[in-house]
MDTraj code that builds the backbone (N, CA, C; nanometers):
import mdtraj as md
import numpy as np

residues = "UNK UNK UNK UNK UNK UNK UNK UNK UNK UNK UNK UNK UNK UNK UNK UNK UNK UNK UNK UNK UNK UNK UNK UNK UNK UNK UNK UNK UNK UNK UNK UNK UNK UNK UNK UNK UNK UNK UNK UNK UNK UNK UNK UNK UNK UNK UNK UNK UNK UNK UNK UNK UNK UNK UNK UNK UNK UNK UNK UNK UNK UNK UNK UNK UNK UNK UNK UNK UNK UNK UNK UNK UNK UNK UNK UNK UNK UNK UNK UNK UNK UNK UNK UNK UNK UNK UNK UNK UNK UNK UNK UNK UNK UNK UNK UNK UNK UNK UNK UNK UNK UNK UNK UNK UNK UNK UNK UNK UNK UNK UNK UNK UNK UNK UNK UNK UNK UNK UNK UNK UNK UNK UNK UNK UNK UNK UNK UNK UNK UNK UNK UNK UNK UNK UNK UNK UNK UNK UNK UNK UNK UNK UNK UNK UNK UNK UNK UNK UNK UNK UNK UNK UNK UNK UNK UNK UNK UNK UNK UNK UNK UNK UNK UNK UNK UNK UNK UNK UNK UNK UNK UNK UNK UNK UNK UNK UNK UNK UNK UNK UNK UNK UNK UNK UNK".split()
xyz = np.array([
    [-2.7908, -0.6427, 4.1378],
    [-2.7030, -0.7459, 4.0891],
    [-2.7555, -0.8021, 3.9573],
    [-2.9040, -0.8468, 3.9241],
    [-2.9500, -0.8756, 3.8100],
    [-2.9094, -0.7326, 3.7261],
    [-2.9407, -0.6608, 3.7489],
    [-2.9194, -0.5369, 3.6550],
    [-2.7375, -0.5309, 3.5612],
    [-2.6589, -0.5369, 3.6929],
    [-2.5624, -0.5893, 3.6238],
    [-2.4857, -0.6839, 3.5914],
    [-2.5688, -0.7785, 3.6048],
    [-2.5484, -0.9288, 3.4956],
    [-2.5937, -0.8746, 3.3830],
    [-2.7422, -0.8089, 3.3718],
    [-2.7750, -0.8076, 3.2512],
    [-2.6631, -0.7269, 3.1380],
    [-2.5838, -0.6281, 3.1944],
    [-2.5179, -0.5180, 3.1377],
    [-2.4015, -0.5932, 3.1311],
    [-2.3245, -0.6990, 3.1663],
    [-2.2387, -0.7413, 3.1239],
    [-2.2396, -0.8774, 3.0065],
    [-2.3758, -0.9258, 2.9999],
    [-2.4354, -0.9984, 2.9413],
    [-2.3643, -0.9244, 2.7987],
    [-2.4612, -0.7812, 2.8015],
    [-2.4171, -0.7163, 2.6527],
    [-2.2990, -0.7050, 2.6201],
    [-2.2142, -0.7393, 2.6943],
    [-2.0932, -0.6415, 2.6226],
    [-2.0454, -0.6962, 2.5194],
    [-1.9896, -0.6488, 2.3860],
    [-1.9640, -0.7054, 2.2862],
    [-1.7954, -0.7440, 2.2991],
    [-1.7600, -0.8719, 2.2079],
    [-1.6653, -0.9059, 2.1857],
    [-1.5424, -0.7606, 2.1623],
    [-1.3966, -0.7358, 2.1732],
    [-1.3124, -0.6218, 2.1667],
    [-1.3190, -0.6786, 2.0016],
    [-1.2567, -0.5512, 1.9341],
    [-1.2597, -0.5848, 1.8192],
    [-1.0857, -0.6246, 1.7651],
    [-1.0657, -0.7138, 1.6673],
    [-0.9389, -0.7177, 1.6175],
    [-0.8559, -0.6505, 1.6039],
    [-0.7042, -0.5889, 1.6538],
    [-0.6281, -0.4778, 1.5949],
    [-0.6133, -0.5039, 1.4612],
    [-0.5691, -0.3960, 1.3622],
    [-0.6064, -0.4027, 1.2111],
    [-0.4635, -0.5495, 1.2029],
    [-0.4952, -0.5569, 1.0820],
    [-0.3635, -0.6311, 0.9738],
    [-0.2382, -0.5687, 1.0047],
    [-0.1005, -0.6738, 0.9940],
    [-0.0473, -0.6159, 0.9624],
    [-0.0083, -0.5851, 0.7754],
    [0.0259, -0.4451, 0.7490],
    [-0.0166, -0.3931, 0.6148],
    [0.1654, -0.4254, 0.5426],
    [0.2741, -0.4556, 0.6036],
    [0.3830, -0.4782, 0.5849],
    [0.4958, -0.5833, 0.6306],
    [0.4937, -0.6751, 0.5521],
    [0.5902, -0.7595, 0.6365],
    [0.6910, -0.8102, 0.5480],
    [0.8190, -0.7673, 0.6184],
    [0.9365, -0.7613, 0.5369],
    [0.9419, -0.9361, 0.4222],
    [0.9392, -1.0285, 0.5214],
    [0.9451, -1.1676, 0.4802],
    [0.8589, -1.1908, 0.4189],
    [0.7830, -1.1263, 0.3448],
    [0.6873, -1.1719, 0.2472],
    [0.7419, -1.1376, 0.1012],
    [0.8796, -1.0292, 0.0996],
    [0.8877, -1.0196, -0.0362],
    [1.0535, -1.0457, -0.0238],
    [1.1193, -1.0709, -0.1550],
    [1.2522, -1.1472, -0.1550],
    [1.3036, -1.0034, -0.2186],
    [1.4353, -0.9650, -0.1037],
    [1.5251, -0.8891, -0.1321],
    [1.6439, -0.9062, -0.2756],
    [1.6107, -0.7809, -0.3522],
    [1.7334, -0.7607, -0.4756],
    [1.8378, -0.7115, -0.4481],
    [1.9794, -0.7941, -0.4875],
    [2.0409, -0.7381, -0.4925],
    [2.1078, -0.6484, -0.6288],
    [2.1064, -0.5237, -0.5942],
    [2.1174, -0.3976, -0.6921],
    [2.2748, -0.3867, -0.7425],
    [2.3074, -0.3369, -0.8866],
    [2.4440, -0.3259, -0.8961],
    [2.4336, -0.1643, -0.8927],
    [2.4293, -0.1428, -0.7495],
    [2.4837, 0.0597, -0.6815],
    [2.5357, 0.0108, -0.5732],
    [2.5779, 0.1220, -0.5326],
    [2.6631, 0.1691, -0.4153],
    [2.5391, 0.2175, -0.2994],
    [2.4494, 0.2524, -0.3749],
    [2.2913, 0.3315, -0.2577],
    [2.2031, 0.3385, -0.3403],
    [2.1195, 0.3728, -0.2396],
    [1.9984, 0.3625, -0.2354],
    [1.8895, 0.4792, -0.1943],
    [1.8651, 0.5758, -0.3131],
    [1.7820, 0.7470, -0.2373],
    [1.6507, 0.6899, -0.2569],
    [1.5680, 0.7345, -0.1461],
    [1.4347, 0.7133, -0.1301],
    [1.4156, 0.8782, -0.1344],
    [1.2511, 0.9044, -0.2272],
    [1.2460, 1.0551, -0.2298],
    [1.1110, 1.0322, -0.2031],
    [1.0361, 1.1208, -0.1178],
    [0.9150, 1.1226, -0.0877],
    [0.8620, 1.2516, -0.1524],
    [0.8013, 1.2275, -0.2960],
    [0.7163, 1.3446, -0.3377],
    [0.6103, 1.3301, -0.3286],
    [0.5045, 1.3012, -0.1990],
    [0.3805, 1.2937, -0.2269],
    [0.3092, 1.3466, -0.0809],
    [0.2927, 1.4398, -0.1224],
    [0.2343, 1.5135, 0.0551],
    [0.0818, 1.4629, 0.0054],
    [0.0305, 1.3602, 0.0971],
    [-0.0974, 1.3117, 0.1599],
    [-0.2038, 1.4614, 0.1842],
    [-0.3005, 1.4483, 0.1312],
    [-0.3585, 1.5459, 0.2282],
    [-0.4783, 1.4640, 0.3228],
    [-0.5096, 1.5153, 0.4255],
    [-0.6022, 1.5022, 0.5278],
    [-0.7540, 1.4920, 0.5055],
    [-0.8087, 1.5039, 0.4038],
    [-0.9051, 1.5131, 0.3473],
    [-0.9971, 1.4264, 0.2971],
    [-1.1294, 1.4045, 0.3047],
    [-1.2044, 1.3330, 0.1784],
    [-1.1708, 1.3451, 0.0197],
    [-1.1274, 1.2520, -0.0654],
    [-1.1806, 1.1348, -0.0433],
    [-1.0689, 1.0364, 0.0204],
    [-0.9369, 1.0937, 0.0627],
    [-0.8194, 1.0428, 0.1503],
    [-0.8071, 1.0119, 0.2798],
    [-0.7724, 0.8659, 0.3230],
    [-0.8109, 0.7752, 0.4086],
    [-0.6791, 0.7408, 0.4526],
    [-0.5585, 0.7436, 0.3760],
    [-0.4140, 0.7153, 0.4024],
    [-0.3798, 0.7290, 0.5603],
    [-0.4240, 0.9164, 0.5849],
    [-0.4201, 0.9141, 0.7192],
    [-0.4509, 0.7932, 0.8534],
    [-0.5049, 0.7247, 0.8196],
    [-0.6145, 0.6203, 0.9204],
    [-0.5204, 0.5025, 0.9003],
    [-0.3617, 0.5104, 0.8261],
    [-0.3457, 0.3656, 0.8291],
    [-0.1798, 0.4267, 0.9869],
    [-0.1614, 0.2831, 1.0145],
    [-0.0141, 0.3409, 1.0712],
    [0.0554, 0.2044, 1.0622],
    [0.1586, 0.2343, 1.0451],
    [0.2505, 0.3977, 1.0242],
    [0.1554, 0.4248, 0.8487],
    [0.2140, 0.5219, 0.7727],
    [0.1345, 0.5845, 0.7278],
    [0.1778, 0.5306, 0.5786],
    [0.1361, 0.5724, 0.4684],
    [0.1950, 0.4923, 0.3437],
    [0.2428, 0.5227, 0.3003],
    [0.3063, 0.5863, 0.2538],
    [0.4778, 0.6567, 0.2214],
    [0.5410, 0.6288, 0.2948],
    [0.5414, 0.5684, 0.4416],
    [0.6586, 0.4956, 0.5232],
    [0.6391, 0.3411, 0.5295],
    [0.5355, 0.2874, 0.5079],
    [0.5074, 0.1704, 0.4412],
    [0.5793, 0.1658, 0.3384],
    [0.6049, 0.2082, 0.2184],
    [0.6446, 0.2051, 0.1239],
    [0.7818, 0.2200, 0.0719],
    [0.8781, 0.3250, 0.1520],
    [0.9759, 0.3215, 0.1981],
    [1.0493, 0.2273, 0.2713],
    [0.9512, 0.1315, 0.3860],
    [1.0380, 0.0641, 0.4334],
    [1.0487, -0.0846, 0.3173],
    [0.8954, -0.1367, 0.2225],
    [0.9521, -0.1926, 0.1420],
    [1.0574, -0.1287, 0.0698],
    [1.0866, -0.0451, -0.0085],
    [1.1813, -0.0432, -0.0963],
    [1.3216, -0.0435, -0.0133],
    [1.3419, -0.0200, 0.0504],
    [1.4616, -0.0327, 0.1811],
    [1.5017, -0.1512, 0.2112],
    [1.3979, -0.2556, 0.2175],
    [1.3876, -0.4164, 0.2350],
    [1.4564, -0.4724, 0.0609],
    [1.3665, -0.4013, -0.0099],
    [1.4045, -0.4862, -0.1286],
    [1.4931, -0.4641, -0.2275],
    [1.5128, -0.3399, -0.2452],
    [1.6157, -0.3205, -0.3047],
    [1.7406, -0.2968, -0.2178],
    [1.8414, -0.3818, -0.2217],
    [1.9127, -0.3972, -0.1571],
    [2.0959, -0.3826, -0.2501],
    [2.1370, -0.2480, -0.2015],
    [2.2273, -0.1975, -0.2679],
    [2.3806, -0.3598, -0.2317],
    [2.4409, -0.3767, -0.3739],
    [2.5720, -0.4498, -0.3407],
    [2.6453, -0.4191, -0.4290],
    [2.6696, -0.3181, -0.5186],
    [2.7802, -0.2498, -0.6118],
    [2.8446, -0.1834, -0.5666],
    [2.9277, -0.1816, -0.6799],
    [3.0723, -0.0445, -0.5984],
    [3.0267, 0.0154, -0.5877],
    [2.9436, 0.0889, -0.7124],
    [2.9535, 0.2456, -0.7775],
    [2.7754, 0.2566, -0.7941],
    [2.7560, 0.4092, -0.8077],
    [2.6425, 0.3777, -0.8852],
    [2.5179, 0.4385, -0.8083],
    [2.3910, 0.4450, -0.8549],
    [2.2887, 0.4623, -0.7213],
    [2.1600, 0.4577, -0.7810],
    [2.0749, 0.4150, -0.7117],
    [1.9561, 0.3951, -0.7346],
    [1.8669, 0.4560, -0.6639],
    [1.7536, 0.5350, -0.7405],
    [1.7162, 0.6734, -0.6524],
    [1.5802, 0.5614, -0.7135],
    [1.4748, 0.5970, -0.5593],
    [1.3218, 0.5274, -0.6103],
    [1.2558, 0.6854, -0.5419],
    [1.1371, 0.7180, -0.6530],
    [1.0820, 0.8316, -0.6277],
    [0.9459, 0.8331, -0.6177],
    [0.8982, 0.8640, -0.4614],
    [0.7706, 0.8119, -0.4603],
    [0.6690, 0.9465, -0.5166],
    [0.5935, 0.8931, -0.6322],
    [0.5225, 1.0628, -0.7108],
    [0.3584, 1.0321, -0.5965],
    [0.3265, 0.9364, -0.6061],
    [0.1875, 0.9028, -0.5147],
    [0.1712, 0.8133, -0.4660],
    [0.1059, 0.7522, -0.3669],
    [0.0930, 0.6557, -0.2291],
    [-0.0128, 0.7635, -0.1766],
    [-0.1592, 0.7247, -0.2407],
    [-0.2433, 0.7679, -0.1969],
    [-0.3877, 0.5891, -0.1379],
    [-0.4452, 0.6473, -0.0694],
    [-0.5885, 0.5830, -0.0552],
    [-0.6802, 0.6674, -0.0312],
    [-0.7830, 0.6068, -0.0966],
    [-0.9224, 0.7022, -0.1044],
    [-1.0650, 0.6173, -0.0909],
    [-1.1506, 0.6666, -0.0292],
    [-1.2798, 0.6100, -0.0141],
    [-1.3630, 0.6667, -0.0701],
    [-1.4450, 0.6204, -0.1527],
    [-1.5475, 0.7082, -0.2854],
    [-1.7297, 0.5846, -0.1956],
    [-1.8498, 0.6887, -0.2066],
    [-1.9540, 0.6491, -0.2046],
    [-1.9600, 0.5624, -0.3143],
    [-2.0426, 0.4403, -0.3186],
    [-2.0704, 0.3692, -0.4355],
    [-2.2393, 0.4173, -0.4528],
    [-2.2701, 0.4416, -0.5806],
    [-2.4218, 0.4538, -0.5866],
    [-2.5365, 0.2980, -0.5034],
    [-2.6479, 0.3594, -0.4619],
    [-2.6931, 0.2694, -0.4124],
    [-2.8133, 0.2296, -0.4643],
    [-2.8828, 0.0862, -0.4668],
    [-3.0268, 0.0538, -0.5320],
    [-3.1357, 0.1408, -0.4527],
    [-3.2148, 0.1870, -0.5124],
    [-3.3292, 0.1753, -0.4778],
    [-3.4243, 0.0962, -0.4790],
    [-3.5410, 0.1558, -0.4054],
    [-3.6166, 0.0776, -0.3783],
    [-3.6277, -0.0589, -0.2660],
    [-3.7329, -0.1236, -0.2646],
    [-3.7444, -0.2432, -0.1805],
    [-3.6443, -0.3413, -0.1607],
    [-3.5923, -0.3334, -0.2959],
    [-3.4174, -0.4649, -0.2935],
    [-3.3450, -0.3901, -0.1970],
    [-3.3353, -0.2270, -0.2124],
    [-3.2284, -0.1719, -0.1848],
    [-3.2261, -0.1404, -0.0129],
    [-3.3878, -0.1889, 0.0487],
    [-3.4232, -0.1465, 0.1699],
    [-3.3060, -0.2515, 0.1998],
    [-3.3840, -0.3730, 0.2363],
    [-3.3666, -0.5276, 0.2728],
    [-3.2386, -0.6007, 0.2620],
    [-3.1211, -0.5538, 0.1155],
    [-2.9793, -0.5878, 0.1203],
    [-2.9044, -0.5379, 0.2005],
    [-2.7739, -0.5966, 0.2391],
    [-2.6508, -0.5269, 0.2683],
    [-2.5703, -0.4594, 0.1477],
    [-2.5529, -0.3908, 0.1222],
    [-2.5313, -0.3369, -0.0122],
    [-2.3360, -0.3110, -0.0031],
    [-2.2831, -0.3123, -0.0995],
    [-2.1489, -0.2368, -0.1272],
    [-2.1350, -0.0626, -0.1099],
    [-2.1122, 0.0135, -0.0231],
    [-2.1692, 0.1274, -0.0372],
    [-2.0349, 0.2335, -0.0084],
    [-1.9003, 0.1646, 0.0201],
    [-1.8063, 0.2536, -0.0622],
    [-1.7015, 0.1813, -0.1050],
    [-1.6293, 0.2271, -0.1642],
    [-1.4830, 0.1569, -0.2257],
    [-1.3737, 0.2645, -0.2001],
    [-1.2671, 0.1141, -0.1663],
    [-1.1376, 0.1924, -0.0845],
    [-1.0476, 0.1605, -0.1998],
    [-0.9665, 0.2732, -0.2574],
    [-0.8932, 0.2547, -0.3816],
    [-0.6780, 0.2414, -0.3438],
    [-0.6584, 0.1997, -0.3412],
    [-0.5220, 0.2451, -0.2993],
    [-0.4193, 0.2595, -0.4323],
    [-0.3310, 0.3282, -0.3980],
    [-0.2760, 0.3939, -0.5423],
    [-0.1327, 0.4175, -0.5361],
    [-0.0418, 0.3791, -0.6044],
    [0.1012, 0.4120, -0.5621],
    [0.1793, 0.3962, -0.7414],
    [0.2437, 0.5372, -0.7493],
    [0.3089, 0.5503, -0.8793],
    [0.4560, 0.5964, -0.7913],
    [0.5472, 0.5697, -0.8583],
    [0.7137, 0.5927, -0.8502],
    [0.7389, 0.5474, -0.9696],
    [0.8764, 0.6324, -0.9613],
    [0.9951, 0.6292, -1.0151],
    [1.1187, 0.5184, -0.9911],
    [1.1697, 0.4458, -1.0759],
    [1.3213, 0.4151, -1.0818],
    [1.4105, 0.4789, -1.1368],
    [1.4986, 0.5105, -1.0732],
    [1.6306, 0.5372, -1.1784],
    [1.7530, 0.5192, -1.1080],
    [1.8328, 0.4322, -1.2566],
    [1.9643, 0.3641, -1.1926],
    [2.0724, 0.4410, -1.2894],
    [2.1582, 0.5363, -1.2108],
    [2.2767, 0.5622, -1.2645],
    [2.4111, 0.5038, -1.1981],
    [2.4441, 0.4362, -1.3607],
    [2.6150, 0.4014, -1.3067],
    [2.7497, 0.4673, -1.3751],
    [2.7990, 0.5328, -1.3029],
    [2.8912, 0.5984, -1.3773],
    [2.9622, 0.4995, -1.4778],
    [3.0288, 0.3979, -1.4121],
    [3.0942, 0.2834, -1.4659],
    [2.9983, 0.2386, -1.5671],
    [3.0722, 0.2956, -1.7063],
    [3.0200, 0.2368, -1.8349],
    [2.9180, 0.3348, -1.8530],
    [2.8628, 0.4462, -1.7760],
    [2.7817, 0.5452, -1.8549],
    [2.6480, 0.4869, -1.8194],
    [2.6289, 0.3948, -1.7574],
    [2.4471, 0.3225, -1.8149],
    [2.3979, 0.4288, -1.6895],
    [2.2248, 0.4385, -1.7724],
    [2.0956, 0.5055, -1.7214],
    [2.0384, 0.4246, -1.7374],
    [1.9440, 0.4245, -1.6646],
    [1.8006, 0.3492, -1.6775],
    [1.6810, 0.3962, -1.6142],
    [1.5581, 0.4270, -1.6374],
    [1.4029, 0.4885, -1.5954],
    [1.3489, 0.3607, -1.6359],
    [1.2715, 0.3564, -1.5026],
    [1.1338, 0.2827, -1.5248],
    [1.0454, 0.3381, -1.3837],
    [0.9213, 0.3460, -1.4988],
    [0.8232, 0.4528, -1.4372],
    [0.7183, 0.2870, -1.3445],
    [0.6562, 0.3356, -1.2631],
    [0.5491, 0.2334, -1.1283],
    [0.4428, 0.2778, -1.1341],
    [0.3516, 0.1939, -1.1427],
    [0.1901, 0.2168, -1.0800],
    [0.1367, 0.0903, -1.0430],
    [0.1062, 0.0820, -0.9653],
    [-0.0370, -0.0186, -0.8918],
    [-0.1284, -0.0168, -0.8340],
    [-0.2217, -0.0261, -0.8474],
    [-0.3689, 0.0215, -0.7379],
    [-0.4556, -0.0816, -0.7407],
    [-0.5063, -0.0980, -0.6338],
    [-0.6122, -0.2232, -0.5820],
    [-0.7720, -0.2012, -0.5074],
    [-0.8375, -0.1986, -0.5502],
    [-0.9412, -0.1090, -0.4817],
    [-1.0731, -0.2794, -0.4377],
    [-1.1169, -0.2284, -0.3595],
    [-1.2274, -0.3546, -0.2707],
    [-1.3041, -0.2462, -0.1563],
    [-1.4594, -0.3313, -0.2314],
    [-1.5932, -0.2709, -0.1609],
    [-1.5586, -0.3055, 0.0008],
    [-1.6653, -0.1689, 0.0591],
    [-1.6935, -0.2188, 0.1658],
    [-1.8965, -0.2211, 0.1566],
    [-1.9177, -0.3280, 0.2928],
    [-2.0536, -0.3449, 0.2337],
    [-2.0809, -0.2642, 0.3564],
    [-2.2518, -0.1967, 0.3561],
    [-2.3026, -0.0815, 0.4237],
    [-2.3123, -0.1357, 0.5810],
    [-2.3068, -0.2322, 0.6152],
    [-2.2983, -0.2573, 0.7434],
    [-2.1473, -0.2701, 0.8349],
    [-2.0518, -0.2327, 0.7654],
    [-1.9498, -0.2529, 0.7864],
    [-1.8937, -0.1969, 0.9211],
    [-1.8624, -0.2992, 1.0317],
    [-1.7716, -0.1534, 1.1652],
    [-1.6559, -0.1039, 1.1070],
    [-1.6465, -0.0240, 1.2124],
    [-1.4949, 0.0722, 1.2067],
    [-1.4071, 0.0029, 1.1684],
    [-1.3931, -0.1310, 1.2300],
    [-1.3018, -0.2012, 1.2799],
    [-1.2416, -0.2958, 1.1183],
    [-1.3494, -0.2963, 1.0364],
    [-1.3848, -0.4061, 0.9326],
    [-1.3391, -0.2849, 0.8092],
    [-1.3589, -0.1601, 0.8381],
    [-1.3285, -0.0756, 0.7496],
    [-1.1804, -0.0757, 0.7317],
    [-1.1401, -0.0223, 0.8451],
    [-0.9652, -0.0558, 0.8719],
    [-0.9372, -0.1627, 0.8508],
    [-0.9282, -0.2326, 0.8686],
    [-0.8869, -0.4062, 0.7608],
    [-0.9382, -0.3903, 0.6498],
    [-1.0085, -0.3483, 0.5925],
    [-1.0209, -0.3024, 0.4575],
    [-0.9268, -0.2209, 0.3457],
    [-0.8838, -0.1145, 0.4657],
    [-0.8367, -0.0130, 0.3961],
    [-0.6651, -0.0431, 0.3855],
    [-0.6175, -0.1456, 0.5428],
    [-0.5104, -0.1721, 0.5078],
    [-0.5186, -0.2872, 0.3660],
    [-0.5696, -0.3846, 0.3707],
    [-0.5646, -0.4564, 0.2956],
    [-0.5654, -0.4174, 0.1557],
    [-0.6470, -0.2748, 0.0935],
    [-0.6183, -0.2325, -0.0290],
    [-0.4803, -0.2221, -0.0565],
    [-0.4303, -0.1209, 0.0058],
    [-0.2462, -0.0677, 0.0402],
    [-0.1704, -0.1937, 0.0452],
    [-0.2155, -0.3288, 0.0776],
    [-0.1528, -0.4395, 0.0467],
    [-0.1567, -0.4548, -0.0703],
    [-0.2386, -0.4873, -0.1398],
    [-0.2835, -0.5411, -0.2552],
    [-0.1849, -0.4687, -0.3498],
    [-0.2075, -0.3075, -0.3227],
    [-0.1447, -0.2230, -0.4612],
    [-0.0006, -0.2671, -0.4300],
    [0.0599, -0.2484, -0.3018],
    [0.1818, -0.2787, -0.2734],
    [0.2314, -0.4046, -0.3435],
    [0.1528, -0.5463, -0.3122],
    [0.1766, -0.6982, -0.3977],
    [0.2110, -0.6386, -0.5075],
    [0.0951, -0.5663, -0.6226],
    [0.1484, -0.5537, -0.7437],
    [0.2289, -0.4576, -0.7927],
    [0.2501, -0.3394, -0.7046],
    [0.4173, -0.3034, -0.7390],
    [0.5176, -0.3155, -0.7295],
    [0.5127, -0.4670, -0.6416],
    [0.6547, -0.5538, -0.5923],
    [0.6797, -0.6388, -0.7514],
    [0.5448, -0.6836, -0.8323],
    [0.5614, -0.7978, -0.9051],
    [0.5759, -0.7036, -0.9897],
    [0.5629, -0.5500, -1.0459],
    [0.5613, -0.5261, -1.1627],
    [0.6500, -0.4330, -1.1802],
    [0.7280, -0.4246, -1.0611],
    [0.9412, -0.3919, -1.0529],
    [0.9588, -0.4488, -1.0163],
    [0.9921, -0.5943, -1.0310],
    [1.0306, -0.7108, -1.0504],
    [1.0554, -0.7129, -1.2127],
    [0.9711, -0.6951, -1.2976],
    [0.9236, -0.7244, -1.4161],
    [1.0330, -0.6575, -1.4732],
    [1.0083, -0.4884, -1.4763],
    [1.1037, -0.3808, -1.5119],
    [1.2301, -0.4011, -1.4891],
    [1.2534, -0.4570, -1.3675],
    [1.4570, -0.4654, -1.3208],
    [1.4377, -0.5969, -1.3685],
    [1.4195, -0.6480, -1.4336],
    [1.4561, -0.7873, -1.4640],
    [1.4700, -0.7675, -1.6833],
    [1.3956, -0.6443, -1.6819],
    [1.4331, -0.5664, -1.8632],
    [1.5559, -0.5066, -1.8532],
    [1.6040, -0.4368, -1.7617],
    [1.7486, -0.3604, -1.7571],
    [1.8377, -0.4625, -1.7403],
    [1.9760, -0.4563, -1.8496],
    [2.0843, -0.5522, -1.8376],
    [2.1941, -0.4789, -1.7122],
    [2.2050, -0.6006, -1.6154],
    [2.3128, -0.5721, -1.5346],
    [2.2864, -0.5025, -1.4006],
    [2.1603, -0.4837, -1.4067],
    [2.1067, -0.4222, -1.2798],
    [2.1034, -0.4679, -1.1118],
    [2.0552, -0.6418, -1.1675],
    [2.0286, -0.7306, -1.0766],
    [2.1632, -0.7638, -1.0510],
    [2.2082, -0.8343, -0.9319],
    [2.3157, -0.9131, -0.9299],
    [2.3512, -1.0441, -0.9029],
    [2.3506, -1.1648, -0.9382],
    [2.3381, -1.2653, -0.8803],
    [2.3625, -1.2895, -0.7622],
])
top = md.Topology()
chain = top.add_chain()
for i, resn in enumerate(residues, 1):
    res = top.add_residue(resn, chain, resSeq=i)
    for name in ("N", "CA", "C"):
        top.add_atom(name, md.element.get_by_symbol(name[0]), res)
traj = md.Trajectory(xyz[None], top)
């Protein structure tokens, strides 16, 4: 019976389920002057080092999809707005480490999680002929330090994919707000 007091003594706290990495009510829906809305997924993920994407869920190209689904929000007759995802990657890179005695004794930064997302806009309206391109990128990258759990990594890694996500919400915002007639009151 002491034996297993002692063994329940240890048991460690469960750890947090990750973040959530998407939440619709955090960003304010546009309304678009189209008729639709094509989402194109050109970016096959691979499985690999230095790619971490895999480890989030749902995964980031459907993260990303379901923002643009949320936010651009078709209310024209005519018309269509195709968003083209070229990359929606994350990656984890070693950071070099100190040597020596500092380098025994610290907790050090010892990789960085980069997250990365480039697309496409393009708005064709037949009505009146207008085109419009505007090209996307955002990426957000944050250390993890060498003692880090599993658990602390994954909140890490979603939280990059947030970050890049924040600033490709604010910086097509920026772009559809340069095209005349796009937005709709």
């Amino acid at each position: 019976m002491f034996v297993g007091g002692l063994f329940a003594a240890c048991k460690t706290a469960p750890d947090t389920p990750p973040v959530t990495v998407f939440q619709s009510d955090a960003y304010q829906p546009l309304a678009i002057n189209a008729r639709r809305l094509e989402i194109i997924d050109n970016w096959q993920m691979p499985v690999a080092a230095p790619y971490v994407g895999h480890r989030i869920d749902p995964l980031p190209s459907n993260i990303l999809a379901d923002w643009v689904s949320y936010v651009l929000r078709p209310a024209g007759g005519s018309g269509e707005v195709v968003f083209d995802m070229q990359r929606v990657a994350v990656t984890m890179t070693d950071l070099p480490q100190k040597v020596g005695i500092d380098g025994l004794f610290t907790d050090q930064q010892s990789r960085k999680v980069t997250a990365e997302i480039k697309a496409k806009i393009m708005w064709l309206q037949p009505v009146g002929g207008t085109q419009a391109l505007a090209d996307l990128g955002a990426s957000h990258s944050i250390t993890v330090r060498e003692s880090a759990t599993a658990s602390e990594v994954s909140r890490v890694i979603n939280e990059s994919l947030r970050g890049a996500l924040v600033r490709l919400d604010s910086q097509m915002r920026r772009e559809l707000a340069r095209i005349d007639r796009i937005i709709l009151p």
